[in-house]
DOLORO-832265 format. One record per residue (C-alpha): residue number from 1; residue in one letter; x, y, z. Coordinates in nm, 3 decimals. Layout:
N
resi,resn,u,v,w
NUM,a,X,Y,Z
...
END
This chain:
221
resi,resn,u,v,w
1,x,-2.219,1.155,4.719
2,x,-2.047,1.480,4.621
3,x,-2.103,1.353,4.253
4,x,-2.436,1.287,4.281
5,x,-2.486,1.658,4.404
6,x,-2.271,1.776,4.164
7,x,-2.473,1.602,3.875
8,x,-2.830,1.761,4.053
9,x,-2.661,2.103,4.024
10,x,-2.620,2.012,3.646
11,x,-2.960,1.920,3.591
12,x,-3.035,2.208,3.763
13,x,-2.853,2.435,3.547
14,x,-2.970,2.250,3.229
15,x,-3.357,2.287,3.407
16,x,-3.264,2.723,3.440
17,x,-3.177,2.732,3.027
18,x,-3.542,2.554,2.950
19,x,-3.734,2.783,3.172
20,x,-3.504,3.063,2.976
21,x,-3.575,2.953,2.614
22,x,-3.947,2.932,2.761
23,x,-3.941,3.286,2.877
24,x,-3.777,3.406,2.503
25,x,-4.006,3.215,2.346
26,x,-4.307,3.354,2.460
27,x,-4.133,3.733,2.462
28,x,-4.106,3.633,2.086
29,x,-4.466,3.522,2.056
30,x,-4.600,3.798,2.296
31,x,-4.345,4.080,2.040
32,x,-4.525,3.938,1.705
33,x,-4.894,3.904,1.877
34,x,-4.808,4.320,1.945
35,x,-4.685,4.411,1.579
36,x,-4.967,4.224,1.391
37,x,-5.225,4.350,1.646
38,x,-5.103,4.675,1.684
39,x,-5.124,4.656,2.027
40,x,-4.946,4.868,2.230
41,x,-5.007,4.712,2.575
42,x,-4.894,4.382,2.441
43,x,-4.596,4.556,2.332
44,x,-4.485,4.762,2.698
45,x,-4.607,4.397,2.862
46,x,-4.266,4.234,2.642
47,x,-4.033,4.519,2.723
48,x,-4.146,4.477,3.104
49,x,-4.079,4.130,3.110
50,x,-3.755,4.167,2.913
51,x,-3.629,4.242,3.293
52,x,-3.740,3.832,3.362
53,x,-3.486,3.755,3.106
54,x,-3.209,3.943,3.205
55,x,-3.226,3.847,3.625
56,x,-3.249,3.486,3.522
57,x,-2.969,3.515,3.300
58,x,-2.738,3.687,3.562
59,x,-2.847,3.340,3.821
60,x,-2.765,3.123,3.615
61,x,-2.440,3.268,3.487
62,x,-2.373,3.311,3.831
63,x,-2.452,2.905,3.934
64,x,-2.208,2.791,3.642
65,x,-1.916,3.034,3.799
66,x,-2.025,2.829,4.141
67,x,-1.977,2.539,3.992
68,x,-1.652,2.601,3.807
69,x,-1.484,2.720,4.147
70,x,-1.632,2.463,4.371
71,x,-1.647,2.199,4.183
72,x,-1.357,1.978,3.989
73,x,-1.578,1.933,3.657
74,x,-1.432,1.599,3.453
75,x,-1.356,1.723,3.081
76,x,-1.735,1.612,2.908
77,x,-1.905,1.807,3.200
78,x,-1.692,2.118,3.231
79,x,-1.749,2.164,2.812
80,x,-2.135,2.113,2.917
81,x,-2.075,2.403,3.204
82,x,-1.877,2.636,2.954
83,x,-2.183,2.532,2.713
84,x,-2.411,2.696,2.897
85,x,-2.299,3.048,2.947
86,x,-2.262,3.061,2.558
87,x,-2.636,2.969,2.578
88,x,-2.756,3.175,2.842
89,x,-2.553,3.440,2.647
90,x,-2.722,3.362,2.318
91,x,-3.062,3.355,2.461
92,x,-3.054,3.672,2.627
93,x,-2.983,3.818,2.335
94,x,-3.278,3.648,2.136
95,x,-3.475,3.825,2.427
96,x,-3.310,4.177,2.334
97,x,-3.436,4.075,1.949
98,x,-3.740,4.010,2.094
99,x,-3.775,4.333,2.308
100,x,-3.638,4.534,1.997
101,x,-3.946,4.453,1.782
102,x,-4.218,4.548,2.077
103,x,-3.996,4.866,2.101
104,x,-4.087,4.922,1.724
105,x,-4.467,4.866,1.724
106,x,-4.442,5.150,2.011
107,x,-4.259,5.369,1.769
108,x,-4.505,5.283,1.519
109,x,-4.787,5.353,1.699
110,x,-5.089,5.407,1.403
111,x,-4.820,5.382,1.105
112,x,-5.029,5.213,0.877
113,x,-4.868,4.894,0.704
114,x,-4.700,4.934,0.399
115,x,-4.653,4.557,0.350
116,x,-4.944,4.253,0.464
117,x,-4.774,4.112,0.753
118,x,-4.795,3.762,0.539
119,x,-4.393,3.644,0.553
120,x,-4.298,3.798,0.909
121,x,-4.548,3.581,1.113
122,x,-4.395,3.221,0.944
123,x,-4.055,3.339,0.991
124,x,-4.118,3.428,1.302
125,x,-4.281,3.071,1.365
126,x,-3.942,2.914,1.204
127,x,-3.736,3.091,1.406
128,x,-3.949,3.020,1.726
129,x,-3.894,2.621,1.566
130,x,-3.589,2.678,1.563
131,x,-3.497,2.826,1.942
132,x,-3.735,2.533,2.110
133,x,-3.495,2.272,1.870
134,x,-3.206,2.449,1.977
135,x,-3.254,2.448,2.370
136,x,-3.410,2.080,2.370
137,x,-3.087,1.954,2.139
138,x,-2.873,2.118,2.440
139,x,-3.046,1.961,2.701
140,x,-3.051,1.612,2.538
141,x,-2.683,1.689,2.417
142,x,-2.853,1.570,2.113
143,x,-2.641,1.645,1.812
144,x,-2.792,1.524,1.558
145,x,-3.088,1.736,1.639
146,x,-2.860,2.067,1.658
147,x,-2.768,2.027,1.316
148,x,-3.107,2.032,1.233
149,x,-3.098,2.380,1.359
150,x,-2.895,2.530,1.072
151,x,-3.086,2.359,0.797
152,x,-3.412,2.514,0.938
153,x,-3.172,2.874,0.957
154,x,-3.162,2.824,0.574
155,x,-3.588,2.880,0.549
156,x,-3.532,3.161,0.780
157,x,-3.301,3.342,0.599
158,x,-3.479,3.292,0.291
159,x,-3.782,3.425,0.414
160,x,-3.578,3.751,0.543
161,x,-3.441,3.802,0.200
162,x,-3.784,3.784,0.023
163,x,-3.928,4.056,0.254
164,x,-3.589,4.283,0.277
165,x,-3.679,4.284,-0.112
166,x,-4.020,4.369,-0.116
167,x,-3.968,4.631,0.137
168,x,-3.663,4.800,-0.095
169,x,-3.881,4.771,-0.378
170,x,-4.167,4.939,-0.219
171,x,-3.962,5.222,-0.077
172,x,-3.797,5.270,-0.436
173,x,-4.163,5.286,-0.610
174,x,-4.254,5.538,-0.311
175,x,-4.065,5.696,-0.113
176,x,-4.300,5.814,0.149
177,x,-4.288,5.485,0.248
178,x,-3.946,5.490,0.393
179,x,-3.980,5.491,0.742
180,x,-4.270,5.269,0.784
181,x,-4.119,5.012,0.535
182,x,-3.750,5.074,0.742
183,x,-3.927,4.971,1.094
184,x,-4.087,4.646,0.917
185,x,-3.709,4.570,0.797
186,x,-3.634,4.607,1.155
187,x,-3.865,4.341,1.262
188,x,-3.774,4.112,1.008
189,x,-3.400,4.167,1.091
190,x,-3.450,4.110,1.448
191,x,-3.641,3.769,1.373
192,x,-3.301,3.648,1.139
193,x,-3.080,3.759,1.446
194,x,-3.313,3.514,1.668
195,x,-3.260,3.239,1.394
196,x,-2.922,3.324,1.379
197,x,-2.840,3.247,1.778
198,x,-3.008,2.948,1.773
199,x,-2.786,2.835,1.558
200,x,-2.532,2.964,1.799
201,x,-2.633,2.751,2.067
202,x,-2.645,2.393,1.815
203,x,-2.300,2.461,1.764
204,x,-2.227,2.455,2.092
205,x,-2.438,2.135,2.135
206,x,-2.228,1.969,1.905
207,x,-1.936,2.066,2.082
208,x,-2.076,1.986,2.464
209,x,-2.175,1.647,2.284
210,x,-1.853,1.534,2.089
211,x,-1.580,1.828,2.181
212,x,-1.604,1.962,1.828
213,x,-1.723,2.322,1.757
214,x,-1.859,2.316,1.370
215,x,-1.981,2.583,1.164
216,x,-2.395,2.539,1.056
217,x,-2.321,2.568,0.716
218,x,-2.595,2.384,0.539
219,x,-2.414,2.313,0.239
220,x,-2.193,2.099,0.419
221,x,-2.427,1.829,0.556
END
């Protein structure tokens, strides 16, 4: 019987990082809905709810201590239990990425766009791919999936190269265009971070699934 709890407390815990990648996930949407609106409301609404992220985060953190101290974890559960505060970790950082773009369309305010806002919105969508792959691979201890993860990383960081270069080249040809151009190269940056820790969280996948840790490099598979 004191299994069986134990195992409900996991499922629990694995139930707390879905409703988390749901809450970044939307903070992500909610952050790019702001910058190509312009909307300022939309923007205050993510840091708000930023908050959300952050008391979750500290629960669950605080449930996978509980569980390490009360329980006796067998080796394949207490790598699942360790798992997950690398995840929580990860994903309340992909909220801070998140929160750090609505910050910049408030410091924007009626900057006008020095770049169409063509490139941002499908990385954005990628890396938004990418998080819901991520969390779902973790949950299913699916590892296959997670290395999915890092090849979809690759498109991501493409598509943050192609606008860091536009942007320089724009700022070079003009360079009254600076600042605007440097808070759209914050954006962008803060989408390849979010791309980034999901692929922080399919490594650990792999290693709550087989005990390995690997590196997502997608020349390697």
């Amino acid at each position: 019987m004191a299994r069986d709890q134990f195992h409900r407390q996991i499922t629990q815990l694995l139930d707390g990082v879905i409703e988390m990648g749901s809450l970044v996930d939307r903070a992500t949407e909610r952050a790019m809905t702001a910058l190509v609106e312009r909307d300022s409301l939309v923007a205050r609404e993510v840091v708000e709810h930023d908050l959300d992220i952050n008391q979750l985060n500290f629960h669950l953190q605080n449930s996978c201590i509980s569980l390490l101290s009360l329980q006796a974890p067998m080796a394949g559960d207490l790598r699942v239990i360790v798992s997950v505060t690398s995840v929580l970790d990860n994903l309340e950082r992909m909220g801070d990425h998140a929160e750090g773009i609505a910050k910049i369309v408030l410091m924007m305010q009626d900057e006008p766009l020095v770049k169409p806002l063509i490139d941002m919105p499908i990385m954005a969508t990628k890396a938004r791919e990418m998080l819901r792959l991520a969390v779902q691979s973790f949950v299913d201890r699916d590892a296959e999936a997670a290395y999915g993860v890092g090849r979809m990383d690759d498109v991501v960081d493409q598509l943050y190269d192609q606008i860091y270069t536009d942007l320089v080249q724009i700022m070079i040809a003009d360079p009254s265009t600076i600042e605007p151009a440097t808070h759209l190269l914050w954006c962008a940056h803060n989408l390849e971070r979010i791309g980034d820790r999901a692929t922080n969280i399919a490594e650990r996948t792999v290693y709550a699934a087989t005990g390995m840790m690997p590196q997502m490099d997608v020349s390697s598979y």
